[in-house]
C-alpha positions, 0 to 999 in steps of 0.5 A: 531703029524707032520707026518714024511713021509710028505715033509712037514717042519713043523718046519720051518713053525712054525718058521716063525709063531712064527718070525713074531708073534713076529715082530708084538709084538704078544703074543701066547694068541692075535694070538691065539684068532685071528686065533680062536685056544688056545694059547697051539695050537699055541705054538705046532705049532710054535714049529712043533709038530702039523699041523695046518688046511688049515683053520687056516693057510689061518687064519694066512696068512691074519691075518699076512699079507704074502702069505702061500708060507712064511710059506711052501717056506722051504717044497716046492721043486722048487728053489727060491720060489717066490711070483707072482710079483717075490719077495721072501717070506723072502724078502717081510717080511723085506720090510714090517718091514722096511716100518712100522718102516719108517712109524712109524718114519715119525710119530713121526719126528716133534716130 
């Protein structure tokens, strides 16, 4: 079980797993086996009732391609939290998701 006493928000965090799983038109069952867990793992962690390692996180920042401040911006206590080149975490997951359906419309325009 998440620990309580902690500043950490794990609901949160398993939200955004679960936002971007689905963006990325994932099951629990293919992020599950990319990240090496169970699928019954993953679903605790989208749901905040258990932690995941600091493997497995390191695991889903590249397999979803975003920095772990995505994931812990809402447990982290300074404002505004921002990745070095000065763009939130939230931000640059709508970029990325504008750029792929750009990118994917530009596929199919001569068709």
């Amino acid at each position: 079980m998440a620990n309580t006493n902690t500043n950490m928000n794990y609901t949160d965090l398993g939200e955004r797993v679960r936002l971007l799983r689905r963006q990325k038109k994932l099951t629990q069952e293919e992020l599950a086996e990319r990240l090496g867990i169970s699928a019954s793992f993953l679903g605790h962690i989208e749901r905040g009732t258990r932690v995941a390692s600091l493997e497995t996180l390191v695991t889903m920042c590249n397999t979803l391609q975003v920095a772990p401040e995505y994931f812990l911006s809402a447990s982290l206590h300074h404002l505004d939290c921002k990745t070095p080149d000065g763009i939130t975490p939230e931000t640059r997951a709508q970029l990325t998701e504008f750029l792929r359906l750009a990118q994917e419309t530009l596929r199919h325009w001569d068709d």
